[in-house]
C-alpha positions, 0 to 999 in steps of 0.5 A, a space after each residue: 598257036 593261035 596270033 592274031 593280026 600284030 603276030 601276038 598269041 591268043 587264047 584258042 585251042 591251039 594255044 593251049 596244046 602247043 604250050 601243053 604239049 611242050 610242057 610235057 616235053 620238059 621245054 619251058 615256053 615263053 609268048 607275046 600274049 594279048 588279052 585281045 583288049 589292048 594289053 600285052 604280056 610277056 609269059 613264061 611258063 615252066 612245068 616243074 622245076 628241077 632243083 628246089 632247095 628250102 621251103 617255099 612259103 604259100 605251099 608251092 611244090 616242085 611238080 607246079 605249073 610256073 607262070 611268069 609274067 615279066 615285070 608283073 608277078 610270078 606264081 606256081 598252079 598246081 595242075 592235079 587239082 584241074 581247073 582254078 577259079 578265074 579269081 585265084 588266078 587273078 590274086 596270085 598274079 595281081 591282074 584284077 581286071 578284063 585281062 586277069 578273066 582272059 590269063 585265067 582263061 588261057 591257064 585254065 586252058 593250058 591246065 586242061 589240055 595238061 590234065 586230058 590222058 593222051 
């Protein structure tokens, strides 16, 4: 993964595969992530889910990309569909700021790296 020099995970190609590629495999990752800005989170992520019991509201399905970020807000991205404006992310994880443009950025990228045929 990309890190920068406080051993923090970047944004980067890099990233983006490693936490794809394990995705893939079933694995569910957690980072230290920074915006690069000043500001870190702690991110899980989880493709699908494999028990799913009720309804869940605003349309979220099994086969999703989860995002968690602790202590913040949680939410499920559909990977189909490719590419989410930087703005939907945003609302969906209450980040509305500098670093709401580079989460988006690394989930745009991780959906991406998901989305390429290997």
């Amino acid at each position: 993964m990309n890190k920068n020099n406080y051993d923090e995970v970047i944004n980067g190609k890099d990233t983006y595969k490693v936490i794809a590629d394990s995705l893939r495999k079933g694995e569910t990752v957690g980072i230290g992530w920074s915006d690069e800005m000043g500001t870190h989170l702690d991110i899980i992520f989880k493709l699908g889910i494999n028990i799913k019991c009720g309804n869940f509201q605003r349309g979220i399905k099994t086969n999703y990309l989860f995002v968690s970020i602790i202590a913040h807000a949680s939410y499920g991205f559909c990977v189909e569909n490719g590419r989410k404006l930087g703005g939907y992310i945003q609302e969906k994880l209450r980040m509305q700021d500098e670093c709401g443009d580079k989460l988006a950025e690394l989930i745009n990228g991780i959906i991406e790296v998901l989305n390429k045929k290997e």
